[in-house]
C-alpha positions in Angstrom: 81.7 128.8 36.3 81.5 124.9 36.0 84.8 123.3 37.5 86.3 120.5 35.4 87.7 117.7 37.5 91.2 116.6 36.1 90.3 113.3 38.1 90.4 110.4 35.4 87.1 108.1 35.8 87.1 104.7 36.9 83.7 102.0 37.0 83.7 99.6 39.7 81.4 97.1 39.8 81.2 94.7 42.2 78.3 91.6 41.7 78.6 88.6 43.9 76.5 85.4 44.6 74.9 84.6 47.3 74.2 88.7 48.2 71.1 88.9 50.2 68.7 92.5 49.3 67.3 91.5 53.2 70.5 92.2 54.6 71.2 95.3 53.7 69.8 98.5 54.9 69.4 100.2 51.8 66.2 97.7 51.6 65.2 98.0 55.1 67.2 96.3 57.4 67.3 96.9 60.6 70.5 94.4 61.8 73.5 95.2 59.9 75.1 98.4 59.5 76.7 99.6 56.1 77.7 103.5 56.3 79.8 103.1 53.1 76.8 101.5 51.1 74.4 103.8 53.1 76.6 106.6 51.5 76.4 105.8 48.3 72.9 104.9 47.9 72.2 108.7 49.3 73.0 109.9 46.1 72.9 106.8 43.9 70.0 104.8 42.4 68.7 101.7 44.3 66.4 99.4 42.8 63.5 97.5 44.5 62.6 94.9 41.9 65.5 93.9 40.6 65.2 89.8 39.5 66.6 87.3 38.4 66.2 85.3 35.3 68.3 82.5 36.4 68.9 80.8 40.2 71.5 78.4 38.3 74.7 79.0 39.8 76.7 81.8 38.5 74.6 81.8 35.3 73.1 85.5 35.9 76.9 86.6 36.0 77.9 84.7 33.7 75.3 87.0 31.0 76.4 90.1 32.5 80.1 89.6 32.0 79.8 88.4 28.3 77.9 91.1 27.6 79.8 93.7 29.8 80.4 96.9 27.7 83.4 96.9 25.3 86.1 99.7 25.9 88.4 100.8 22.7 91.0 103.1 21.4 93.1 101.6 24.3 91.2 101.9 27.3 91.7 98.8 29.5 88.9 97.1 31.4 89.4 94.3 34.0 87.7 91.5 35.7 89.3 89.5 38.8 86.9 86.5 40.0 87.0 83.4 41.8 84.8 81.5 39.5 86.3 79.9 36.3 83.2 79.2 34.8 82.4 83.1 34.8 85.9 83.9 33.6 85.4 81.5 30.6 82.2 84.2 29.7 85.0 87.1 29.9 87.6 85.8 27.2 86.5 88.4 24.8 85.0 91.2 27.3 88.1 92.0 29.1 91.2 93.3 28.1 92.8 92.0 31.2 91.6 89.1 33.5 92.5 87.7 36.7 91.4 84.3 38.3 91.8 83.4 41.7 91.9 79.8 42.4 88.7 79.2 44.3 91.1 76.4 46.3 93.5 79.0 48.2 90.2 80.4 50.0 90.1 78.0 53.0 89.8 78.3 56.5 88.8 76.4 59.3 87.8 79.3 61.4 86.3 82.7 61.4 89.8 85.5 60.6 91.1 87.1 63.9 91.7 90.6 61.9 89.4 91.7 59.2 92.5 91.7 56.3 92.4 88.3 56.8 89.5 87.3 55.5 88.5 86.7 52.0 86.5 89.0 51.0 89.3 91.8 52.1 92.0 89.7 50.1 90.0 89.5 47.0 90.0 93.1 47.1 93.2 93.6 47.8 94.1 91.2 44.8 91.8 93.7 42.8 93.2 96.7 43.5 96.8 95.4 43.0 95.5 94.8 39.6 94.3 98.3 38.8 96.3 100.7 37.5 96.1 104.7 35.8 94.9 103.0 32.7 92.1 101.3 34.2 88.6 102.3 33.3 86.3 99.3 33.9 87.6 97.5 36.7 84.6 94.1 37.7 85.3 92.0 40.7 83.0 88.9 40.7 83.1 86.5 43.4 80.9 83.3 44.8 82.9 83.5 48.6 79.7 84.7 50.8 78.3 81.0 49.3 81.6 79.1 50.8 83.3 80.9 53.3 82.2 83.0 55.9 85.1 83.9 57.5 84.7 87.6 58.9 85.9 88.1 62.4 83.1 87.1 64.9 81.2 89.6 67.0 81.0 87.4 70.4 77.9 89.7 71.5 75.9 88.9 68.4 76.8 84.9 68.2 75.4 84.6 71.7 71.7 84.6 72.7 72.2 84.6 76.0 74.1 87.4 78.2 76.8 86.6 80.6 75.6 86.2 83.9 76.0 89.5 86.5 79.3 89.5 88.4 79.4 87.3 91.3 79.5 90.2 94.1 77.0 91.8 92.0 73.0 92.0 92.9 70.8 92.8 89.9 67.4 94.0 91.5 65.3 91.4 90.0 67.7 88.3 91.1 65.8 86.3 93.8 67.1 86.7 96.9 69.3 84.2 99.2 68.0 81.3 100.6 64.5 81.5 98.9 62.0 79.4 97.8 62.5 81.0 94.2 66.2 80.8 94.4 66.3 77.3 95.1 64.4 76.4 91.8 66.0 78.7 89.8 66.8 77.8 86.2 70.0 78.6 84.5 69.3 79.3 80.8 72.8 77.6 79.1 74.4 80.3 76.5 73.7 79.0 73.5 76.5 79.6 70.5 77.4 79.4 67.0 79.7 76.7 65.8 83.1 78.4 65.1 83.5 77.4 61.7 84.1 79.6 58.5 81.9 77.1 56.3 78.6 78.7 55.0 75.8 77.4 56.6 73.4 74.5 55.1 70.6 73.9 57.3 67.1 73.4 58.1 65.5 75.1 60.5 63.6 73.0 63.1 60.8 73.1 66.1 63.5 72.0 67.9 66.2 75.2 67.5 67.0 77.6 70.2 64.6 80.6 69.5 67.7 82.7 69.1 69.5 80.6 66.5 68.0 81.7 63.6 68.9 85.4 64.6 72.6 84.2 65.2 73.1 83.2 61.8 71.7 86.3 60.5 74.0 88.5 62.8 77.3 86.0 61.4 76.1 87.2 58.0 75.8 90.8 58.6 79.2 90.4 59.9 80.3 89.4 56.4 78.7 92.1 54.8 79.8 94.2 57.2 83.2 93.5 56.5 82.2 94.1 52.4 81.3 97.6 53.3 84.4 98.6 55.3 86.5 96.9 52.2 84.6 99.3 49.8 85.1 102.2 51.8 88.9 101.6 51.6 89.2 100.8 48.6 87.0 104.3 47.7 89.6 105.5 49.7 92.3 104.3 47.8 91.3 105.1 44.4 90.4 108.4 45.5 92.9 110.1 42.6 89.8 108.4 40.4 86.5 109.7 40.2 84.7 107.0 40.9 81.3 105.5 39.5 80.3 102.1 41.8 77.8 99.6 40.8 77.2 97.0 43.5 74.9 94.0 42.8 74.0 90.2 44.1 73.7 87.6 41.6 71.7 85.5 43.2 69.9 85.9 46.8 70.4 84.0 49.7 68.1 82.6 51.9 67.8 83.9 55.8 65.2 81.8 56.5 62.8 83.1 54.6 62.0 79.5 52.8 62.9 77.2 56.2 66.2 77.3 55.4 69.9 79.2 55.8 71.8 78.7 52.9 72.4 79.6 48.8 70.6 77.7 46.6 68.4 75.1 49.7 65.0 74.4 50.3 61.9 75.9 47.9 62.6 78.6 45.3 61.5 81.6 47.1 61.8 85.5 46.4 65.1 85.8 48.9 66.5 83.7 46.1 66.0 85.8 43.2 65.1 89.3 44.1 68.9 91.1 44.0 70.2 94.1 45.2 71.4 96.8 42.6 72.9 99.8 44.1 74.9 102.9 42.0 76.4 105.2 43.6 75.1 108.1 41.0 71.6 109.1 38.6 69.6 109.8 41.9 68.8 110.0 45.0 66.1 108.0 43.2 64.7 104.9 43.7 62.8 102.5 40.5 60.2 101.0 42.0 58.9 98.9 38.6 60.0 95.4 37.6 63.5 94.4 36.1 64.7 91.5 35.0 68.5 90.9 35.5 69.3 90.6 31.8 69.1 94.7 32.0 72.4 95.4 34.2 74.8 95.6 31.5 72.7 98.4 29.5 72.5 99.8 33.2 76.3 100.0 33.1 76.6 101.3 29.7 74.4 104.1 30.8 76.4 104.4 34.0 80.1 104.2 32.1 78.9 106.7 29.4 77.8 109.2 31.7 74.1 109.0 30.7 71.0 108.7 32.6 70.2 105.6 33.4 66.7 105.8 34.5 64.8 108.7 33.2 62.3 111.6 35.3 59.4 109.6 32.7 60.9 106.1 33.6 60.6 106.8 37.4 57.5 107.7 37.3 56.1 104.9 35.1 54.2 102.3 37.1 53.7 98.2 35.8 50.7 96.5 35.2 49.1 93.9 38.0 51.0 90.8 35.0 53.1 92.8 32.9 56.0 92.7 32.7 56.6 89.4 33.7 60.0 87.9 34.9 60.7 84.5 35.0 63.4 82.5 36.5 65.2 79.2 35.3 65.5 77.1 38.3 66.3 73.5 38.8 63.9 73.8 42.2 60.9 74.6 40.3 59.3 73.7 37.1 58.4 77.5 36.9 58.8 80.5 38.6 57.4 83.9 37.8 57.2 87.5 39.0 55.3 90.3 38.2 54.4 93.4 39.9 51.8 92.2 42.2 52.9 88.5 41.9 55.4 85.6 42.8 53.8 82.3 41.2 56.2 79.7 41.6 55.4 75.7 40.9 57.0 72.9 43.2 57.8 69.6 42.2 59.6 66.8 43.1 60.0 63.0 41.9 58.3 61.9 45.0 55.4 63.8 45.3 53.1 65.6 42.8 53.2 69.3 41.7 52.4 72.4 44.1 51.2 75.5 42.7 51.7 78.4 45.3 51.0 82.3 44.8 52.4 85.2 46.8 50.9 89.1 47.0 53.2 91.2 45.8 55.4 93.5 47.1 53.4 93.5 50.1 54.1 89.6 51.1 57.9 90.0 51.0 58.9 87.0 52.5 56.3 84.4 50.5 54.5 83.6 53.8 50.8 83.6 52.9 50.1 81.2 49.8 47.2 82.9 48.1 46.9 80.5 45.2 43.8 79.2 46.4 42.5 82.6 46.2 43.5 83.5 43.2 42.5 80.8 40.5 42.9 82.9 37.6 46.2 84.7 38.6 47.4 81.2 39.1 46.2 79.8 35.2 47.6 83.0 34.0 51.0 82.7 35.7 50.9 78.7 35.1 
């Protein structure tokens, strides 16, 4: 016989800004681990196009808050954010809703202990918050854009490894009183800044080969810390049966455009292709194009208990320009994405416009500019 669960259902989504699909390794990556997330998307649905329609800041939120689903006959639904602009969208959404002043999340330096770092006091605020009558619970939150704060891994914010103790012979060390001892080079360690800021830089001829690689491992370490804050908190609301819906609302760039940061350098796809994870309808992947402005159906579905992507809606495949996605951007005077293509057009007061075409999915990081090549993609796109 089917068992009933007596458990009462709770949806928890979580969207945040600055959430980079390249970091995680539910889309292939290879230098952060997420067992919680890795757990979910077992089961869950994970999709590979998901874009957005906006890179303005919090404005692709913003849309999926006001249009969040509506709960009734007494069912409560919650949001807790640390962006006013996107609790403005909620005043009608929500039956409860929490702010957090964006101003009490400061720090100089990386936490010491995990449960001192934003991202596990947000959740902690958010949990707090929920209670038995609870059935949409949202937690929204711009922090990975500000504050990076996770504890630091020393291994991974260091390039170079600690030299061998000093009574210890490695094989290949030169030996005593050499010609190749003599002229031996000492490497110097080179290191992060500890600082909790977000980084905002260019990257140069002139870095250390390893810096780049730093900065990623310091972001893994935030997301790292995301995952083991889910995983409690699953633990936690355990009484619950849970639904999770995990998404970025906007991307962030790893140095896929010449830059770390959110929102720097040339619109490229690490700013507007998201992650959206569930954590139920699969283990399935959709493969075909979606525009952002389809999560809150996506949540409907997933609140309601119905399918959210279909056997026939799996297996459908887009056309080489339809659909097309485009993205409101005050980097670009367009941007565009289709199946096969990112078109994206550069301009600036100083110089004059750039057209530039990338292969998609195949060029994921926009590093060949094909637009040469493909003239009539280009006027189509334009």
């Amino acid at each position: 016989m089917p068992t009933i669960s007596l458990r009462k259902p709770l949806t928890l989504v979580v969207t945040l800004e600055g959430l980079s699909a390249s970091a995680l390794p539910a889309y292939g990556c290879s230098w952060s681990e997420t067992p919680m997330l890795d757990q979910l998307t077992a089961g869950g649905l994970v999709y590979d196009r998901f874009s957005a329609v906006s890179d303005l800041p919090n404005a692709v939120a913003a849309n999926w808050i006001a249009n969040a689903p509506r709960l009734t006959d007494g069912k409560k639904s919650l949001l807790l954010t640390d962006v006013p602009t996107v609790a403005d969208a909620a005043m009608e959404t929500f039956s409860q809703t929490v702010v957090v002043d964006p101003a009490t999340q400061s720090a100089s330096q990386p936490a010491m202990d995990m449960d001192e770092s934003c991202c596990w006091k947000l959740f902690a605020q958010w949990l707090a918050a929920i209670d038995d009558h609870t059935q949409l619970a949202w937690l929204h939150s711009d922090w990975l854009c500000r504050l990076w704060d996770a504890p630091i891994d020393e291994e991974k914010d260091q390039t170079q490894e600690a030299p061998p103790e000093e009574d210890e012979i490695q094989l290949d060390d030169p030996l005593p009183g050499t010609e190749a001892a003599e002229h031996e080079v000492t490497v110097p360690t080179f290191r992060l800044p500890q600082t909790a800021a977000a980084p905002r830089y260019q990257i140069t001829a002139q870095d250390d080969p390893d810096q780049l690689f730093a900065w990623m491992n310091r972001y893994a370490r935030q997301i790292e810390v995301l995952d083991q804050v889910i995983q409690q908190t699953s633990e936690v609301l355990n009484h619950r049966r849970l639904r999770w819906l995990i998404a970025g609302s906007s991307g962030y760039s790893l140095g896929e455009n010449g830059w770390v940061g959110h929102r720097i350098g040339p619109l490229r796809s690490s700013d507007i292709r998201l992650p959206l994870v569930l954590s139920s309808g699969g283990p399935m992947r959709c493969g075909t194009l979606v525009d952002s402005n389809q999560l809150p159906e996506i949540l409907q579905k997933l609140h309601a208990k119905q399918p959210v992507l279909t056997p026939q809606q799996w297996a459908e495949q887009d056309e080489e320009l339809s659909p097309v996605v485009e993205t409101q951007s005050d980097r670009a005077e367009k941007a565009a994405t289709t199946a096969s293509w990112f078109y994206v057009k550069e301009s600036s007061p100083d110089t004059p416009a750039v057209e530039r075409l990338f292969l998609k999915p195949d060029d994921l990081c926009d590093v060949n500019d094909v637009s040469r090549l493909q003239p009539d993609v280009v006027d189509q796109l334009s």
